[in-house]
N, C-alpha and C positions, 0 to 999 in steps of 0.2 A: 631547263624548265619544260616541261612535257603541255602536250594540248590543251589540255582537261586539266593544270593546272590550278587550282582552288576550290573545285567543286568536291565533295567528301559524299561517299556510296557508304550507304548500310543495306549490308548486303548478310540478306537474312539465310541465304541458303547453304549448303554442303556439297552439293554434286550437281550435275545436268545440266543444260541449259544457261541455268541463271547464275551458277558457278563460273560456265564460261563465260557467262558476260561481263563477270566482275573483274575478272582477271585481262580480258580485251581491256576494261576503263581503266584497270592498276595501268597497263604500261603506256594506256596514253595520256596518265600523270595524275589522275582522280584519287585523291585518298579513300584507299577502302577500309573501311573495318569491319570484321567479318564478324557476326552476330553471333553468338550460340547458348548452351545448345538449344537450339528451337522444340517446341513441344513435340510430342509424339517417336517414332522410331527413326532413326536417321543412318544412314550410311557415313562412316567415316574413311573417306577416301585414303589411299596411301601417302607416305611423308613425300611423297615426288609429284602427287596429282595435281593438277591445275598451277604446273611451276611453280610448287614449294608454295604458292599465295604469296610470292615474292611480291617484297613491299606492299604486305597489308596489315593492318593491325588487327587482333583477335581481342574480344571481349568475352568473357563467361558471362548469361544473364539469364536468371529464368522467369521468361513470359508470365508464369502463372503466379508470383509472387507480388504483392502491392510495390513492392523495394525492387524488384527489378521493372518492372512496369513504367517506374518512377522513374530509374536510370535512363532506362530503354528510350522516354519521350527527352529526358535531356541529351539525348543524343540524335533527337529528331529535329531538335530547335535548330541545330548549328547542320543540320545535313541539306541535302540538295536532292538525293535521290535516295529511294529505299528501292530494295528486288526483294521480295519472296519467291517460293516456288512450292510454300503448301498447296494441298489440295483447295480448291476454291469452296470456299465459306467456312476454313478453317481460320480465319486471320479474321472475320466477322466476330465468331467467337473468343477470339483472345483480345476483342477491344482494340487489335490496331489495323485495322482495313483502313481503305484510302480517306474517308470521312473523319474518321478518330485525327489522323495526322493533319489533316487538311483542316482540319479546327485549330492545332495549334500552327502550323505552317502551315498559309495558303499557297508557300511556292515550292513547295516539295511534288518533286516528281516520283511517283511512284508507280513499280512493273511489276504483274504479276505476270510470272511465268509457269507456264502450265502446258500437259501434253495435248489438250484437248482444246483450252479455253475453258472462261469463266462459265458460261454456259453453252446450252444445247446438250444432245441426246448422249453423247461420249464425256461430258464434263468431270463427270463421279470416275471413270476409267480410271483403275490403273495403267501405269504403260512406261516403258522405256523405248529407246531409241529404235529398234528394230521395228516394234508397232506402228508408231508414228510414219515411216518409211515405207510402211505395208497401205495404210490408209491413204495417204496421199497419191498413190500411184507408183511411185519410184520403183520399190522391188519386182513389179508387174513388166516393166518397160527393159530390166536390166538384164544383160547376157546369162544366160542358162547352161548348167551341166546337160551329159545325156537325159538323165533323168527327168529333164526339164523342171528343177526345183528351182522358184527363186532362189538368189542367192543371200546371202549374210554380206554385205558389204564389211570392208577390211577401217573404215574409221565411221565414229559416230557422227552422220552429215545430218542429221535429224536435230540431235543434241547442239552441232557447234554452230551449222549455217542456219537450221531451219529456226532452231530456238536461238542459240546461244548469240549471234551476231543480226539476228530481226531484231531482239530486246534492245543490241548496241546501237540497231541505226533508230528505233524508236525513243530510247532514249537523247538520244543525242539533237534528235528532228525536237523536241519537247522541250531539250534546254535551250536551242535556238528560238524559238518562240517566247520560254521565257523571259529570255535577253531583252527582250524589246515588248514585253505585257506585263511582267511577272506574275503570271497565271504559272499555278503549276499543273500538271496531268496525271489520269490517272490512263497506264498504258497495259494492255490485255493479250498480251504475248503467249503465242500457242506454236508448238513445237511443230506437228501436224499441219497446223496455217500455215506456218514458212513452208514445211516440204511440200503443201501447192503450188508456193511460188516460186520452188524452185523448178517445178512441173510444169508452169506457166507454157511452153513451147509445144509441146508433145498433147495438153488439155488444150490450150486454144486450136489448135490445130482440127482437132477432134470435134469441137463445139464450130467450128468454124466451116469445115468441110467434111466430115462425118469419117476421117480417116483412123481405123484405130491401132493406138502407140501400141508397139510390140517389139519386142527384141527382132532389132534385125528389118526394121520397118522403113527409117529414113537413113540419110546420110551421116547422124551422128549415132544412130543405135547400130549400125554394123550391117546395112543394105549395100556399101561399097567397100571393095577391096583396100581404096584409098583411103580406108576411114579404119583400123583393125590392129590386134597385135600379132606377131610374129615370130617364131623361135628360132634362135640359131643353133651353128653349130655346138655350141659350149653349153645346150640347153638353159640357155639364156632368152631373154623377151626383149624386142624393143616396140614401140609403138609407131605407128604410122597416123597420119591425121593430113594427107595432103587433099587438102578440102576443093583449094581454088584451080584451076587447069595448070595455070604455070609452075604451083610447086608440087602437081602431078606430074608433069613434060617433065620435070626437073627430076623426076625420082625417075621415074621408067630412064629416062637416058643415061641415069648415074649408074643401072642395074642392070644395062643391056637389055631392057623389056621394051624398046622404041615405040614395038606396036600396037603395042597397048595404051598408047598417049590418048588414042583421037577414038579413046571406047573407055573412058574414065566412068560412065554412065550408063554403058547401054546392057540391062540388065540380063540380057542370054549370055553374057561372057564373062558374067561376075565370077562363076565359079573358075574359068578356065584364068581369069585373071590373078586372082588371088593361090590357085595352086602352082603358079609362076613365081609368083616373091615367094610362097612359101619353099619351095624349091630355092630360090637363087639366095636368100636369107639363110640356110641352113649348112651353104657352102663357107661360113665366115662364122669367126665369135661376134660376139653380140656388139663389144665394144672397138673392134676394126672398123664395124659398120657405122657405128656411133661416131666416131671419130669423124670418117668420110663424111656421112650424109649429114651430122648434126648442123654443122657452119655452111653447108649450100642448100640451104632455102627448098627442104626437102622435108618439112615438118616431122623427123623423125626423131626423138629420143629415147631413152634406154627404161626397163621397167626396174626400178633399183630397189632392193631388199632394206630394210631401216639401217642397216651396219654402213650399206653404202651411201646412206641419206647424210648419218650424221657424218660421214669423211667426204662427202661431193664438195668437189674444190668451186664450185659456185657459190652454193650455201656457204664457206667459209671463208668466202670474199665478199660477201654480204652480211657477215657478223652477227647468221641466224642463230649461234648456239653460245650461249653463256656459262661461268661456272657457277654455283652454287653451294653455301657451306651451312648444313645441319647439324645440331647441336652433339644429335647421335649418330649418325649415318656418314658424316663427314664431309670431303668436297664431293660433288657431282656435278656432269654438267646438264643443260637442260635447254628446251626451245627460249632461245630471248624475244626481245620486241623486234620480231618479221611481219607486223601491221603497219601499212605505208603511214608514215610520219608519226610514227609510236614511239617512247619514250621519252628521255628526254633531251 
């Protein structure tokens, strides 16, 4: 039996954000049934996207017809949660905004998911995930090529943490309350909003003491050698992140760098510091060092390519990756429930 056991998601979208969040509530037990196809032009993701929609139920239904309209609210009566992620005042127009539902269920929780928000001066925006990323600060704070170009970040953190898991803790914060009111909500999830608050550290900072976030500015944007990645011999990466003094001590001593223990901070030797590991890193493949440094408390791990993600014998003592069998495509396998206390 999974968390979210009995509660049932109508889940009106196809992609972004509010796709991700149905899929987070599928594995921790919420019956989804995925709506479609919704008005206007839609993306149809591939037969592998958002884990197959493993265990969720799909309905044809179209909005604009009295007979699907019809369907559409008897499947409102027995639900618990709706997501959209049209454009806002698009769900006005097709008669089922939060008000339309919330006349026939007053305990339906309803998310609108959206790049912007319902309102203010970006609301009409188009945008996908890089956008989002761009507006909230993030690509502005993040390491730079020569050229000094932001960069394109390597997963959509805009789509899955700023949208896609803000909607899951809103949601979830909403059925806790209904538990004990049975008020339902109506919840205003903005892709852009979350990547504020994923910004929260570097913006307070700034509003706080007038310091401005910049690549390479504090301790976690790459101002310390102790904080960095590194290539070895095998032109391989590992990471470094020894943040606190003693699993600094602990690295410089593992590396024959001693002296550099009791100048983790002082910024005239940063450069001389970091062309030291870069040097004594280059003398070793990536994964000799990994070995050593990973189990002695030296915050160091390896930067691994997706081939080495899905065979990392951690992940697969953790029972992150499932199989999966499509009608056409056959077995495959695919990320499972790797959200603390997901499925079932």
């Amino acid at each position: 039996m999974g968390l979210l056991d009995g509660i049932t998601v109508l889940d009106l979208s196809t992609v972004g954000p509010a796709a991700r969040a149905s899929r987070w509530l599928a594995d921790y037990g919420a019956h989804v049934v995925k709506v479609g196809a919704p008005a206007g032009l839609q993306i149809e993701p591939p037969f592998y996207a958002y884990s197959a929609h493993r265990g969720m139920a799909r309905v044809g239904i179209d909005l604009k017809s009295d007979e699907g309209m019809s369907e559409f609210m008897s499947l409102v009566d027995s639900a618990d949660v709706v997501i959209e992620s049209f454009r806002p005042g698009v769900v006005d127009r097709l008669g089922i905004a939060y008000d339309d539902l919330r006349a026939r269920t007053p305990s339906i929780v309803y998310c609108s998911t959206s790049g912007y928000g319902q309102d203010g001066l970006r609301s009409q925006w188009a945008g996908h995930d890089l956008n989002y990323l761009a507006i909230g600060g993030f690509l502005d704070v993040s390491g730079r090529g020569p050229d000094m170009r932001p960069p394109i970040p390597g997963a959509t953190v805009a789509d899955s943490a700023g949208g896609g898991m803000h909607a899951v803790i809103a949601i979830l914060a909403a059925l806790v309350r209904r538990a004990s009111t049975g008020e339902g909500a109506y919840l205003d999830v903005s892709a852009a909003d979350g990547v504020l608050a994923l910004m929260a550290l570097a913006v307070d900072e700034y509003l706080a003491v007038g310091t401005m976030p910049a690549p390479g500015h504090g301790m976690l944007t790459g101002r310390y050698a102790c904080y960095g990645v590194y290539g070895c011999s095998d032109a391989q990466w590992l990471t470094v992140a020894a943040i606190e003094p003693r699993f600094w001590a602990n690295l410089c001593n593992a590396v024959g760098l001693e002296k550099w223990v009791e100048h983790q901070t002082d910024d005239e030797v940063q450069g001389a510091i970091r062309a030291d590991l870069e040097k004594v890193f280059r003398t070793r493949p990536r994964d000799e060092w990994v070995a050593e440094l990973g189990p002695a408390d030296t915050c160091v791990a390896p930067v691994l390519a997706v081939p080495e993600v899905v065979n990392d014998p951690q992940y697969a003592a953790r029972g992150a990756f499932v199989d999966a069998e499509h009608p056409d495509h056959g077995t495959f396998r695919q990320v499972g429930y790797v959200l603390a206390g997901s499925g079932s």
